[in-house]
C-alpha positions in Angstrom: 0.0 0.0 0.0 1.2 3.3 -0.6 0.3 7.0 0.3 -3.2 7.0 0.7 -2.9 11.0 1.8 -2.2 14.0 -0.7 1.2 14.1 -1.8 2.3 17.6 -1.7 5.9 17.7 -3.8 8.3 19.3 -5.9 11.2 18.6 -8.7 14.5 20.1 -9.2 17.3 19.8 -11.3 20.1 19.2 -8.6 23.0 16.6 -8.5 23.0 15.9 -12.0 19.9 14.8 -12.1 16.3 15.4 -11.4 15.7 15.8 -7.4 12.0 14.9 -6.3 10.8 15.9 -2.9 7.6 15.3 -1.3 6.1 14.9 2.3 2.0 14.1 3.1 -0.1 14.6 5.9 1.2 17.9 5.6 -0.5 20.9 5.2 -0.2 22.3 1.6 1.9 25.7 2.3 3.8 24.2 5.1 4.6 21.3 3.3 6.2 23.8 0.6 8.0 25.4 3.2 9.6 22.2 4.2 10.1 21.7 0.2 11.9 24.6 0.0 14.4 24.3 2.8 15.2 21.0 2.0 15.8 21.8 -1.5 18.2 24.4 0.4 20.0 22.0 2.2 20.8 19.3 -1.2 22.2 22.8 -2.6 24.2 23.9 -0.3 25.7 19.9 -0.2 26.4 20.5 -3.6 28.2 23.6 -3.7 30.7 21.9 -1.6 30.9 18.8 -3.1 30.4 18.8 -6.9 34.2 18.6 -9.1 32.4 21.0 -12.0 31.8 24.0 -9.6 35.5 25.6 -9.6 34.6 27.3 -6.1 33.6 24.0 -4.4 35.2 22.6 -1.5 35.9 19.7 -3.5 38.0 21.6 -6.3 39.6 23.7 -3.7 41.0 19.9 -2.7 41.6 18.4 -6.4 43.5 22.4 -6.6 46.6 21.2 -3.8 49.5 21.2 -4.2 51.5 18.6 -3.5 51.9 18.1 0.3 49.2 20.9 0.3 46.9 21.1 2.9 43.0 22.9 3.5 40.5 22.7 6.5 37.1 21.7 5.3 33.6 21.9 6.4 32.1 19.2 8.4 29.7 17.7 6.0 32.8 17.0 3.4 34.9 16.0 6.3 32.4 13.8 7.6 32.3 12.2 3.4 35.6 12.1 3.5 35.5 9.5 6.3 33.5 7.5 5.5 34.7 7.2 2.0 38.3 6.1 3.4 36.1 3.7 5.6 34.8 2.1 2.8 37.5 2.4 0.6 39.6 0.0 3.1 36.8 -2.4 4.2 35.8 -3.1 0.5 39.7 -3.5 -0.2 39.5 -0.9 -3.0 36.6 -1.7 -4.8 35.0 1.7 -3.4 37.3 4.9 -4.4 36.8 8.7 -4.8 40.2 8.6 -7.0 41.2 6.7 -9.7 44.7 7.5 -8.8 46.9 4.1 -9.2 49.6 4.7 -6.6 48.8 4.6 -2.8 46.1 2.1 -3.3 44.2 5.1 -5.0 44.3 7.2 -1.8 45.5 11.1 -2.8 44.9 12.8 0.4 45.6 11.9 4.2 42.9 13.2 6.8 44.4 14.8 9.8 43.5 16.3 13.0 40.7 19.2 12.8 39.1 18.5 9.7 42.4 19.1 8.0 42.9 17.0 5.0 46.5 17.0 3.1 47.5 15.7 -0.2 49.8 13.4 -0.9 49.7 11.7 -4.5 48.5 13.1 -7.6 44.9 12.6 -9.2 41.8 14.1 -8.1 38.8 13.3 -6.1 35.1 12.5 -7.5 32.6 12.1 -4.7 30.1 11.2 -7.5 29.4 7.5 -6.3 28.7 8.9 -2.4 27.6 12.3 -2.3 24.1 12.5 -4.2 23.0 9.4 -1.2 24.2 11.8 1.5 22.3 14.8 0.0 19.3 12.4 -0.1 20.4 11.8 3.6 20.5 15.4 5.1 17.8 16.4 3.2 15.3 13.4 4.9 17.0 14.1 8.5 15.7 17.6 8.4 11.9 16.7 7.4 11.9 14.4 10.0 13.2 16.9 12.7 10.8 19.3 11.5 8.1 16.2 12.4 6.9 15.5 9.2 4.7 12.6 9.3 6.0 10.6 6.4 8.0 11.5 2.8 10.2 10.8 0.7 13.8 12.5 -1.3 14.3 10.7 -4.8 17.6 12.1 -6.5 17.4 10.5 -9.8 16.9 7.2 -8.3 18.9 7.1 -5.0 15.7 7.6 -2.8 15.0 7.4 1.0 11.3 6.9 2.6 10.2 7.9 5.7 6.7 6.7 7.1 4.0 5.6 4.3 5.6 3.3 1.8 6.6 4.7 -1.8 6.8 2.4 -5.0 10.0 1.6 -6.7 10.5 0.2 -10.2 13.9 -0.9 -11.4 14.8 -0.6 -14.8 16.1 -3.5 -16.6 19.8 -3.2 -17.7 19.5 -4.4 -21.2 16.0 -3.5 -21.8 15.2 -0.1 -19.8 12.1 0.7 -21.2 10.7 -2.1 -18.7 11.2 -2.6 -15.3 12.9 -5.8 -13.4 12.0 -5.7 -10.1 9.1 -3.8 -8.3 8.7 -3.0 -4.6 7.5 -0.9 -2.0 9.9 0.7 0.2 9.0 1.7 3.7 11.5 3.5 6.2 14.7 2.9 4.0 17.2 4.2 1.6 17.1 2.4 -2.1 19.7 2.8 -5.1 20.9 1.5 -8.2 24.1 1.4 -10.4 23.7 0.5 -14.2 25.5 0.2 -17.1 22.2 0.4 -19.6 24.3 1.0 -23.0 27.6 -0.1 -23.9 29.6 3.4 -23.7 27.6 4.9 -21.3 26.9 4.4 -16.9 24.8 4.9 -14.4 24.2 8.6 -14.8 24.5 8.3 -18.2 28.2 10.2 -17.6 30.8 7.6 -18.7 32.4 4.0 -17.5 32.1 2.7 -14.1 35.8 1.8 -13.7 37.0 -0.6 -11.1 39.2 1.0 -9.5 41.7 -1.8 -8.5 42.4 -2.8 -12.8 41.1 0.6 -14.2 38.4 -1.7 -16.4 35.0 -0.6 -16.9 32.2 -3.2 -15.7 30.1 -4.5 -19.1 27.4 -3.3 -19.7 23.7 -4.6 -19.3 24.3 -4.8 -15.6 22.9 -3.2 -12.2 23.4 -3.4 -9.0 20.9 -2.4 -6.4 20.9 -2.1 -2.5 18.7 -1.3 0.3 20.2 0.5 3.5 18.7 2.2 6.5 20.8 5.7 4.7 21.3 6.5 1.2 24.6 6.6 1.6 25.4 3.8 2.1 22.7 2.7 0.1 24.7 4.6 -2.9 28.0 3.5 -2.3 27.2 -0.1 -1.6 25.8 -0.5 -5.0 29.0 -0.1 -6.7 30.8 -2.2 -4.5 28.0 -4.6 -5.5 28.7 -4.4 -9.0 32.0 -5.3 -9.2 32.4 -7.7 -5.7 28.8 -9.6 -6.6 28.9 -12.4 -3.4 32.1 -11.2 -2.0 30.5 -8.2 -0.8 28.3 -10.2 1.6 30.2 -9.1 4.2 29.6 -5.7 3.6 26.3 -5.9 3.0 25.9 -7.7 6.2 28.5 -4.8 8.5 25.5 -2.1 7.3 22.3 -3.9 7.6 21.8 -3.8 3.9 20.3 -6.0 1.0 21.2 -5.7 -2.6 20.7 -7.6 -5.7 22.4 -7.7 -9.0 20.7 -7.7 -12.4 23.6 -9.7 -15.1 21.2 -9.7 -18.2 18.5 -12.2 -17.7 20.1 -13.0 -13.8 18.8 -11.7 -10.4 20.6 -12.9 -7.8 20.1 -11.3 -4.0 22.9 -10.9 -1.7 23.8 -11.0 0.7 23.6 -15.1 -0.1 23.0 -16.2 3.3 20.5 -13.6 4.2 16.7 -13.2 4.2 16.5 -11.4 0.4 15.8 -8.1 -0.8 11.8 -8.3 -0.2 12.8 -8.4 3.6 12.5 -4.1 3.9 9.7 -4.4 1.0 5.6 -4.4 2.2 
């Protein structure tokens, strides 16, 4: 069942994509309100972290010299974290740099938010930052008491209270969908290669980062997460460590499955499967 209450919402273009917002049980002028300054807060995550704005926190970074250092905000500090988390628990597999040496790593985080470089290449927050957007901008609708809603950024979507339908598309036909589910008080996303030049996104190769080969195309990867985050950064590990990222899977309390042409398989393998956080 899904909302069975008006849907007050909103679209944006923001992250690259289209962002969707929209909250029920609401009144219709202060659920606008709420709209607005959650629109707000995906901006202002954006600013910081996008590699195409010249002014962002991010290209101030990817602008070091070598051995050069900056103190950033908390919210790209905090991204920066877990990303380094990730990138060592998933051996690699998860990376904001291609970089080669140092097991891709190009910066070192220090004490108070102070973040150094220390290798050349440059940092992409692509595959983390649109989930954590998704994140903030859920956390504040809830603290403002907002009943139940929901952020969708282009796919990478969190619910909160009534459950919201999901449809993912199938990799080599994506016209039509694969799987179908409701989603109720989680985070979803998916990774795809639908065409054979082109990625999730539709913005080039996913790469793995420990051969520099793109995954084939006609696959996807999705996952379900209590936080979009992790929901977002999970599904790439997906993609290229299919059963070996059980244990991942199983460190964040999330479920995934991956779509290999005419394939679904669930993971993690010795788990309850995806329908688990469905209704």
């Amino acid at each position: 069942m899904t909302f069975t209450s008006k849907v007050n919402k909103r679209a944006r273009p923001l992250l690259g994509t289209v962002v969707e917002i929209g909250v029920s049980d609401t009144e219709a002028a202060e659920a606008q309100e709420l709209i607005s300054e959650s629109f707000l807060k995906i901006e202002n995550i954006e600013r910081a972290m996008s590699r195409f704005d010249k002014q962002s926190e991010v290209s101030q970074i990817n602008d070091l010299e070598m051995n050069g250092s900056l103190v950033v905000s908390q919210q790209l500090w905090s991204i920066l974290q877990l990303s380094e988390h990730l990138t060592v628990l998933s051996r690699g597999v998860f990376s904001i740099s291609a970089a080669q040496k140092n097991n891709g790593r190009i910066l070192k985080l220090m004490d108070e938010r102070k973040v150094c470089r220390v290798a050349a290449g440059s940092i992409d927050l692509g595959g983390i930052a649109k989930g954590y957007a998704v994140d903030q901008a859920v956390e504040y609708l809830q603290s403002q008491s907002t009943p139940s809603g929901y952020v969708n950024a282009g796919g990478d979507i969190r619910v909160f209270g009534a459950p919201h339908p999901i449809f993912v598309r199938h990799p080599l036909r994506p016209s039509e969908s694969v799987v179908s589910l409701e989603l109720k008080d989680a985070a979803f996303a998916t990774s795809a290669i639908y065409h054979d030049e082109k990625s999730y996104n539709q913005s080039g190769a996913v790469l793995d980062p420990r051969t520099g080969r793109a995954v084939p195309f006609g696959v996807s990867a999705s996952v379900m997460a209590p936080t979009c985050v992790m929901a977002d950064a999970l599904t790439k590990c997906i993609l290229m460590l299919k059963s070996e990222g059980d244990t991942l899977l199983h460190q964040f309390d999330a479920r995934g499955f991956l779509v290999d042409g005419e394939h679904v398989t669930s993971y993690p393998r010795t788990e309850k499967t995806i329908t688990s956080y469905a209704n």
